[in-house]
N, C-alpha and C positions, 0 to 999 in steps of 0.2 A: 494846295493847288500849285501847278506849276507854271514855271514863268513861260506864257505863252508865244509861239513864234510867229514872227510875223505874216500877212497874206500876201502873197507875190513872191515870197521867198521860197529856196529851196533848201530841203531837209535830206540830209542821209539817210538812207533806211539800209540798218543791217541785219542779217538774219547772223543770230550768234548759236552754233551749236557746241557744247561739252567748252565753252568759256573762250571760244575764238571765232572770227570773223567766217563764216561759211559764205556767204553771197552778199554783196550791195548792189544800190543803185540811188541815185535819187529821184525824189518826189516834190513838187509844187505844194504847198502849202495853200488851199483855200476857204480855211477857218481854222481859230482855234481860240478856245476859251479857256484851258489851262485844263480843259478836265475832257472834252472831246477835240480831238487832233484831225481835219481833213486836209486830207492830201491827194495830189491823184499825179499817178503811174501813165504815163501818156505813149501810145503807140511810140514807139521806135526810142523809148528808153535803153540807154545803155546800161547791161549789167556785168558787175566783176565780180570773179570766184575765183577768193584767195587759194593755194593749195593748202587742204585739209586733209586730214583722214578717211573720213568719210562723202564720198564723194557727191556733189548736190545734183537735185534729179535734172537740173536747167544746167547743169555746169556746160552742155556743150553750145548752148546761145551766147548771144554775143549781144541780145537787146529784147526787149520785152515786144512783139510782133502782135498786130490782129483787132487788139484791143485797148482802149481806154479804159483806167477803173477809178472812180472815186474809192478812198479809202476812209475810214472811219473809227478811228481807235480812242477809245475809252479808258481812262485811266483803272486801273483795277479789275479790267476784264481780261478772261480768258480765250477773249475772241475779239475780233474785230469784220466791222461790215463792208464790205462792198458793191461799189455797183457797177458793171459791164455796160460797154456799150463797144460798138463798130461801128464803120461809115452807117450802117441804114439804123441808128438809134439805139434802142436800150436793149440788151439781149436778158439780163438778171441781175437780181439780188446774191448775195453769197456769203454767208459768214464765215469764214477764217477761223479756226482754233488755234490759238496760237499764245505764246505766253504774254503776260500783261507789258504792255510797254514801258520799257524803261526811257527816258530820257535825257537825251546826253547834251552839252553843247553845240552841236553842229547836227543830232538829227533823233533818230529814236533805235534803238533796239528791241529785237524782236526771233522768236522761233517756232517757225509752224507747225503743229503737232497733227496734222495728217487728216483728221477729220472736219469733214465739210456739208454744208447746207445750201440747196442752190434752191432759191426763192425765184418762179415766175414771175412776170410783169403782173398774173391775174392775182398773185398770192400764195399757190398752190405752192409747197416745197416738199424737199426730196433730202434724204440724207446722199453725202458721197463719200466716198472712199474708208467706211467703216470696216472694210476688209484689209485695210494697211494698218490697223492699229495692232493686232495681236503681233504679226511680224517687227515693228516698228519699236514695241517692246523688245520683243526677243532678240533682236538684234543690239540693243540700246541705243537706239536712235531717239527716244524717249525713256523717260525714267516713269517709274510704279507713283511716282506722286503727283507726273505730270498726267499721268492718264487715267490718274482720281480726277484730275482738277478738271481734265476735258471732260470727262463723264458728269460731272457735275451741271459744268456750263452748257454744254450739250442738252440735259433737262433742262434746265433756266431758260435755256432759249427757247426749245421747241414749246414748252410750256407759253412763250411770251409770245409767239409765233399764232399756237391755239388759239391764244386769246385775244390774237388783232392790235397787239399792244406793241408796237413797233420804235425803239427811243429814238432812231433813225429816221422816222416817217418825214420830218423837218425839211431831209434833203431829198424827197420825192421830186418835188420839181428842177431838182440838180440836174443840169446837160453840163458836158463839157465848153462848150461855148462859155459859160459863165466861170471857167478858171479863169485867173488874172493871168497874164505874160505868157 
């Protein structure tokens, strides 16, 4: 288990592609137990995109716009959850694929692997951008064992999805109102 960070504090979150810094920003910390990490990305977050090679698909914002997201990361998952909201309330659910959190002193690492799940408020979900995977390889934006691991987790979820079995359910009653600071 990891040494957990505090609530009211904030965390680095970087996306690291091919072993370097691709995008940051930070996130408020609003739980954490050493093994589930929330955090939430608040409208008008500033973001920084180091220069890389490959260029980030947000690289030309200058701050995260529109929306509030709790986030929810799991130690040893290949995904992480979120939840949406805007000024009028909760828009959705959304799992992230992305590779398992690494934890650093000062915040977490992280790289999104392209495929996505977007869960209504009723429950009903949807796959998203499963058309960016075959290019996402071919380009090597992802690697052949990153997108075992998303296909993997991908069934786990939707399977867990199936079956109503939600490990997140916890933070249903989560609004942003109830982040600290």
């Amino acid at each position: 288990m990891a040494e957990p960070f505090a609530g009211g504090s904030d965390v680095r979150v970087r996306e690291v592609l091919h072993g370097a810094e691709w995008a940051s920003w930070d996130e408020r910390v609003v739980g954490d137990d050493g093994t589930v990490l929330a955090t939430v990305k608040a409208d008008g977050t500033p973001m920084v995109f180091p220069p890389h090679p490959v260029p980030h698909p947000w690289g030309h914002l200058e701050a995260w716009t529109g929306t509030t997201v709790l986030k929810l990361r799991r130690s040893g998952d290949w995904y992480s959850v979120w939840k949406f909201f805007d000024a009028s309330g909760l828009l959705s659910w959304y799992v992230n694929f992305e590779t398992p959190v690494v934890r650093t002193a000062d915040g977490v690492d992280v790289n999104d692997l392209q495929l996505d799940i977007v869960i209504a408020p009723d429950g009903a979900w949807r796959w998203k951008d499963v058309q960016d995977l075959a290019p996402s390889l071919a380009s090597g934006r992802i690697t052949h064992d990153e997108l075992l691991a998303t296909l993997a987790a991908a069934a786990e979820v939707a399977d867990l999805l199936d079956r109503g079995d939600r490990w997140w359910s916890a933070w249903d009653g989560w609004v942003p109102s109830d982040s600290p600071g």
